[in-house]
C-alpha positions in Angstrom: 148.5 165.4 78.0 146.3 162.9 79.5 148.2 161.4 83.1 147.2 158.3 83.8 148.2 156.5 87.6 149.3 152.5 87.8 149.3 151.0 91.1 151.7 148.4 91.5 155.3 147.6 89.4 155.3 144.2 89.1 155.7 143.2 85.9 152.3 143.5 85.4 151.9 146.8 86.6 155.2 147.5 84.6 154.3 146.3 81.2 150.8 148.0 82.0 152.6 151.5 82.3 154.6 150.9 78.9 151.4 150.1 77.1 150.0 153.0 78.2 153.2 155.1 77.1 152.9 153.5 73.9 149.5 155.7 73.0 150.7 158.6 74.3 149.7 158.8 78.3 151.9 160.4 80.7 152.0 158.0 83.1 153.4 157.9 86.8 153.6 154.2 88.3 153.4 153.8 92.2 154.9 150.7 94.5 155.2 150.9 98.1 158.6 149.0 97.7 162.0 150.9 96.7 162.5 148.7 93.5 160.4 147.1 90.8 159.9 143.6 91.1 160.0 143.2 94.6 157.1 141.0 95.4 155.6 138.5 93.3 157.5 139.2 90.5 160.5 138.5 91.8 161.7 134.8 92.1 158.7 132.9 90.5 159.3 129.5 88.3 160.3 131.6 85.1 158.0 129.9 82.0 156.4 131.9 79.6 154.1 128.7 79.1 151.1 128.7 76.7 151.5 124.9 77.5 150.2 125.2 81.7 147.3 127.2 80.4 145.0 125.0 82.0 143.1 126.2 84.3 142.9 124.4 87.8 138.7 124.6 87.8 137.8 120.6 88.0 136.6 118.4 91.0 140.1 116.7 91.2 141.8 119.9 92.4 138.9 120.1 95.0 139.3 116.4 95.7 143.0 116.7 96.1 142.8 119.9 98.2 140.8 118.0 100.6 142.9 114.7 100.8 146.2 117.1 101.4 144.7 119.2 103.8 146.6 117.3 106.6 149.8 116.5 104.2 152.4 119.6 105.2 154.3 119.1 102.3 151.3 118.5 99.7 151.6 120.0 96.7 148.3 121.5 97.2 147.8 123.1 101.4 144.4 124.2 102.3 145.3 125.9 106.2 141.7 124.8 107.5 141.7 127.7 109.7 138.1 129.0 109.1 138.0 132.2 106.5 134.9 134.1 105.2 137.3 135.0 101.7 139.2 132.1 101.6 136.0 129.8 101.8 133.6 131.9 100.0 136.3 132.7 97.3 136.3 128.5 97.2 132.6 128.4 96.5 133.2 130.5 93.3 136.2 128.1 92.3 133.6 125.5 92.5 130.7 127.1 90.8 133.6 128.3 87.8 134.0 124.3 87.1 131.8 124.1 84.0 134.0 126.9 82.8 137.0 125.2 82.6 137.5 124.0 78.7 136.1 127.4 77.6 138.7 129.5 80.0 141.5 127.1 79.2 140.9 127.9 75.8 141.0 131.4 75.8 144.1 131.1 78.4 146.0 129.5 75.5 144.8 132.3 73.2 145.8 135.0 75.0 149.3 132.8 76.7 150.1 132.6 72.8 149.4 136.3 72.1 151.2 137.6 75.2 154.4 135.6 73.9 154.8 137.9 70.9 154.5 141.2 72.8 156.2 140.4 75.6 159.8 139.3 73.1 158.8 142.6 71.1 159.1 145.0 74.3 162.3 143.6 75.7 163.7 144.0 72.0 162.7 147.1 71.5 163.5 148.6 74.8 166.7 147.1 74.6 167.4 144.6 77.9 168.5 141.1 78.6 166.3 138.6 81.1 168.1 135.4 80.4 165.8 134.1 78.0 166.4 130.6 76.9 164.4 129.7 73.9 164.5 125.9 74.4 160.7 125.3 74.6 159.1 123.4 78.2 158.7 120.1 78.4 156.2 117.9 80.6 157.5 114.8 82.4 154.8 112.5 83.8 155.8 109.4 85.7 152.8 107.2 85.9 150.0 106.5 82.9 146.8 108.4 84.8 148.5 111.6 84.8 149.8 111.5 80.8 146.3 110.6 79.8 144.7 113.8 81.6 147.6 115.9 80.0 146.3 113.9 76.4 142.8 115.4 77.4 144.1 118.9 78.2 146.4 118.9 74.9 143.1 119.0 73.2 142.2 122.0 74.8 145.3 123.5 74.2 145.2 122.9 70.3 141.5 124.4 70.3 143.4 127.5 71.6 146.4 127.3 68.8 149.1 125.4 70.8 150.9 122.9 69.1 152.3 120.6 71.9 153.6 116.5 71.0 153.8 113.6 73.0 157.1 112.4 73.6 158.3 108.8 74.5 160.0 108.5 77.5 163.3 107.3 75.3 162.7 110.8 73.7 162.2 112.7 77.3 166.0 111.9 77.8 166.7 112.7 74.1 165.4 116.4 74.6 166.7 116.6 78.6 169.7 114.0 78.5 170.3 114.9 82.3 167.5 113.9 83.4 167.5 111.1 86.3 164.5 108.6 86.9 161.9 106.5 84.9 159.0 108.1 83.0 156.0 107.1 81.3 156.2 109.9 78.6 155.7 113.4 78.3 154.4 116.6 76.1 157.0 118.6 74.6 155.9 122.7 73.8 158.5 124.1 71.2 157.6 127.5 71.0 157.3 128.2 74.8 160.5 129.4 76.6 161.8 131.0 80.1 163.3 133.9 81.8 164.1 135.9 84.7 160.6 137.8 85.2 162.6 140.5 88.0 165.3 141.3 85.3 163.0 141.6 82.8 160.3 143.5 85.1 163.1 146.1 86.4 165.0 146.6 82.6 161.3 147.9 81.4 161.4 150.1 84.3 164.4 151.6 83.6 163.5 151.7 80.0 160.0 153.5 80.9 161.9 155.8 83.5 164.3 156.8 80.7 161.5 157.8 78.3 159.5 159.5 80.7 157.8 158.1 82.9 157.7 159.0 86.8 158.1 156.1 89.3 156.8 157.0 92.4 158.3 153.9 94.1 158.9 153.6 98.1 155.3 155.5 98.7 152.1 154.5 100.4 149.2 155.4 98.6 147.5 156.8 101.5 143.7 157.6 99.5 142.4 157.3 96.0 139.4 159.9 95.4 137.4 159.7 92.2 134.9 162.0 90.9 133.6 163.3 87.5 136.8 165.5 87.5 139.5 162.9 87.6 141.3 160.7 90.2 142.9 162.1 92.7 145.7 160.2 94.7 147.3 160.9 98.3 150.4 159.2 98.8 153.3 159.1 101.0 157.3 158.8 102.0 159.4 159.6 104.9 156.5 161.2 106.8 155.9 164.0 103.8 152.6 163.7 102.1 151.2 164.6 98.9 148.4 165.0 96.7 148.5 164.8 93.0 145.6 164.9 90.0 145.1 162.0 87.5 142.6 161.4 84.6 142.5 157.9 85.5 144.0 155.2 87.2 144.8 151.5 86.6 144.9 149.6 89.4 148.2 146.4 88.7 148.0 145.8 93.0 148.6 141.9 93.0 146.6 140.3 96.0 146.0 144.4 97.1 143.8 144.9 94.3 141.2 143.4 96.5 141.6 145.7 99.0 141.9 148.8 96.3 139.2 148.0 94.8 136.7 147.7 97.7 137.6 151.8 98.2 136.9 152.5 94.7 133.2 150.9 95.0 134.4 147.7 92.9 134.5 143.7 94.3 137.9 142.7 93.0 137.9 138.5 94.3 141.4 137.9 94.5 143.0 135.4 96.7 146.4 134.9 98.1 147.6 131.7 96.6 151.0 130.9 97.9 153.7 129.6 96.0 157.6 128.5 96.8 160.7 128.3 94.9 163.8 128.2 95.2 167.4 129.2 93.4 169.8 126.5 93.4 173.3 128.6 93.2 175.3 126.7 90.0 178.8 127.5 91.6 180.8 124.5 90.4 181.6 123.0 86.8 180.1 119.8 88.1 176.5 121.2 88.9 176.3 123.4 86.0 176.8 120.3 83.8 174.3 118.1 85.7 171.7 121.1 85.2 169.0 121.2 82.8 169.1 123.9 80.3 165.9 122.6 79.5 162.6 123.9 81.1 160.7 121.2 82.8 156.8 121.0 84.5 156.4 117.8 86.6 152.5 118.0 86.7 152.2 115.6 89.7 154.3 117.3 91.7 153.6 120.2 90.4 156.9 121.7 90.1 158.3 123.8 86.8 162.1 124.5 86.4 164.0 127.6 84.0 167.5 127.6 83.7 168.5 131.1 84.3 172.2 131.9 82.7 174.9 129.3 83.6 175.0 129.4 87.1 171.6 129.7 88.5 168.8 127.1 88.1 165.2 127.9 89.6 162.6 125.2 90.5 159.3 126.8 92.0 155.8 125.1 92.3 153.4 124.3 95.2 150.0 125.9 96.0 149.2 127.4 99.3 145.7 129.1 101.1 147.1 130.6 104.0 145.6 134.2 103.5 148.4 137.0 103.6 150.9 135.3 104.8 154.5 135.0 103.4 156.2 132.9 106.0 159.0 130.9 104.3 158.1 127.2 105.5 160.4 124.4 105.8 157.9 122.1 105.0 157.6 123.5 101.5 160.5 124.3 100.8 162.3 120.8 101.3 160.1 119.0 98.9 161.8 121.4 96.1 164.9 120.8 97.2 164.3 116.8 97.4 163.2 116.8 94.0 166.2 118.4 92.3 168.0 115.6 94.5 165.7 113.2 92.7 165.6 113.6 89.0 169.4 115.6 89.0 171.6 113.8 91.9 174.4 115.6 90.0 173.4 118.7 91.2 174.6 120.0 94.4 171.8 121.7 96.6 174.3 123.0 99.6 173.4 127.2 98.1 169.6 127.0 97.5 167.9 130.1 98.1 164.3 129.8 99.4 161.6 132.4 98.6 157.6 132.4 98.4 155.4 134.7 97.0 151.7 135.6 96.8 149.6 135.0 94.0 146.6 137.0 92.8 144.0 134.6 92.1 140.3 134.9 90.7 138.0 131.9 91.4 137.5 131.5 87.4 141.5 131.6 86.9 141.0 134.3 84.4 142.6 137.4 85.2 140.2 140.9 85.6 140.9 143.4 82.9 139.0 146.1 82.0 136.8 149.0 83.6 135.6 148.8 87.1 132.6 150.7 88.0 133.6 154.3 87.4 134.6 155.9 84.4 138.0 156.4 85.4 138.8 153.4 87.3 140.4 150.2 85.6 142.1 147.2 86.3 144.9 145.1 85.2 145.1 142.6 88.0 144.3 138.8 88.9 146.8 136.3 87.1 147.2 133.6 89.4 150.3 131.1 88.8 150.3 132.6 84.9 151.2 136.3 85.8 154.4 136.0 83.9 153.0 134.4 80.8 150.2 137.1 80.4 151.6 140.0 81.5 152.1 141.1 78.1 148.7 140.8 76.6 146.7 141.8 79.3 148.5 145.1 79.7 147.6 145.6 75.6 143.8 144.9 76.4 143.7 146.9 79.2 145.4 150.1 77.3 143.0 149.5 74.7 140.4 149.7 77.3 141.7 152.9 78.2 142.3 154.3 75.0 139.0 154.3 74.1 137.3 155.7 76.9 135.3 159.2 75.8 135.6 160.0 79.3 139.6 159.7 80.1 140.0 161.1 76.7 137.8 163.9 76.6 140.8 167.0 76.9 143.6 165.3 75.1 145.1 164.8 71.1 147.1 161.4 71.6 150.1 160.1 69.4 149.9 156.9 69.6 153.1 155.4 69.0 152.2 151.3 69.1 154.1 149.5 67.4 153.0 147.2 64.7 154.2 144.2 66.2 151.8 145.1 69.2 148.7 145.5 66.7 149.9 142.0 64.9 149.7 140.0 68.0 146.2 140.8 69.8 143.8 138.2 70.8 141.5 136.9 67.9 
């Protein structure tokens, strides 16, 4: 049987590994951590949202990013500090502009695409990740900012969305605990939330159970490819090893960079920081004044799940501050001050702060595919929409796989897909 390595088990990496089971690979899946999930994918804002497809490729991001350079809690921190990546990986944000409708509308494609898949794999392996069907709304608060989102909807239809306009007498119809005064907002059905780790670490366990080997708490030490296969040195507890693979698909997060420079391939992601926080539900009184409702304020540029009764997560900001995973107080209060804001009823005395990297490409679309060699491919690049695409991407990128003469050349796969994977794909 063909072995195939994945590096990295977040739950891209994760849903990667069980695409790849689905043809048939015998696949191992390395992290460096001791659990799945333990990075990015662990705490992030929790919407599976076709509706924030959007990519963030226009001179107003750039604009803003300058005017909040010097604002510590801006929703959008540039550390000025001076950066060959940071500011070169800029320059390609900037020359990606005139790409923006065309990559927002594939976003939405492939957003609505990776919804499908991603409800069909938790079904069929069987786990719970506190989903809450309820759909996403947007709030907006002043007229400049609904009319952009009016712009952007028609992007989003282009793609196959179908998001309304709401009134704001509606906005408290659809989210009646909603505090404050807004102009209106966009209301996205079919979207919905969830706990990415528990749904990241119940594939795992699914994948384990049917096969898989999960190589987790190891270093991968050295990745050597040649026209024989891929062979990977790794490490735990000071004991070493070497193993042989037919290919590998490299699901590394902001590492992929670095992986990728030692397999001969320029992999342009940047570290994009992002906060959130869990605001502990532990009295009748909060868990009333909640929303069950998911909510994106675009301005401030903070998106809320409700995750199960007693836990409600609000996440957002953007950070370039290179590798660095500091928790800030400066970026975490202006979370916490807007759950005091729009839900007073709340109380915010057990908030749980956490921040976590994003792997950004200047284009905001994520890399999939082949990488210079034969056997080298990657599944990597998501930005803030990780969550939302994990599913489809880790479909293309098996495909990609699956039809490589090369990585195929000494085996007879099954292919065990399921139809509900074929019915979904991109168009």
């Amino acid at each position: 049987m063909t072995r195939l390595a994945v590096i990295g088990a977040g739950v891209t990496g994760v849903t990667t590994a069980s695409s790849l089971m689905d043809r048939g690979y015998d696949v191992t899946l390395f992290d460096r951590n001791r659990y799945a999930a333990m990075q990015t994918s662990f705490a992030n804002g929790g919407q599976l949202s076709a509706s924030n497809a959007e990519t963030w490729n226009r001179w107003s991001t750039v604009f803003k990013g300058m005017k909040w350079m010097m604002t510590r809690g801006a929703p959008l921190l540039v550390n000025p500090k001076p950066s060959w990546h940071k500011y070169s990986w800029m320059a390609e944000f900037v020359a990606s502009i005139p790409q923006y409708r065309a990559n927002t509308i594939e976003t939405t494609r492939m957003a609505i695409a990776a919804r499908g898949l991603l409800r069909e794999k938790a079904e069929r392996h069987g786990f719970d990740f506190d989903c809450e069907d309820r759909g996403i709304l947007h709030i907006y608060t002043n007229k400049a900012e609904f009319d952009h989102a009016t712009e952007v909807n028609k992007l989003l239809a282009e793609g196959g969305l179908d998001r309304r306009a709401v009134a704001p007498e509606e906005v408290r119809q659809i989210e009646p605990t909603l505090s404050g005064d807004f102009y209106g907002g966009y209301y996205t059905e079919s979207d919905f939330t969830g706990d990415i780790h528990r749904y990241t670490t119940g594939l795992a366990k699914s994948i384990e159970a049917g096969g898989a080997v999960l190589r987790f708490g190891t270093d991968v030490d050295a990745i050597d490819v040649d026209d024989n296969g891929v062979r990977i040195t790794w490490s735990r507890n000071n004991e070493s090893q070497t193993e042989a693979f037919d290919a590998i698909v490299v699901c590394a997060g902001v590492e992929s960079r670095r992986i990728g420079a030692q397999l001969g391939d320029r992999v342009n992601v940047y570290p994009v920081k992002g906060y959130s926080i869990t605001v502990r539900l532990d009295d009748e009184d909060s868990q009333r004044a909640a929303p069950w409702i998911s909510l994106l304020d675009d301005e401030a540029k903070v998106v809320t799940s409700r995750l199960g009764k007693d836990r409600f997560r609000i996440a957002g900001t953007a950070e370039f501050n290179g590798y660095n995973l500091d928790i800030r107080d400066d970026r975490i209060r202006p979370l916490v001050k807007w759950c005091e804001r729009f839900f007073p009823g709340v109380s915010t005395e057990h908030a749980i702060p956490w921040a976590g990297l994003r792997p950004m490409m200047p284009n905001m679309m994520p890399k999939v595919g082949q990488g210079g060699r034969d056997r080298v491919f990657y599944n990597t690049g998501h930005g803030h929409l990780g969550w939302t695409l994990s599913a489809v991407t880790a479909e293309m990128v098996s495909d990609k796989v699956f039809a490589s003469k090369v990585v195929n050349s000494r085996s007879g796969l099954r292919v065990i897909q399921p139809s509900a994977v074929r019915a979904t794909k991109v168009a």
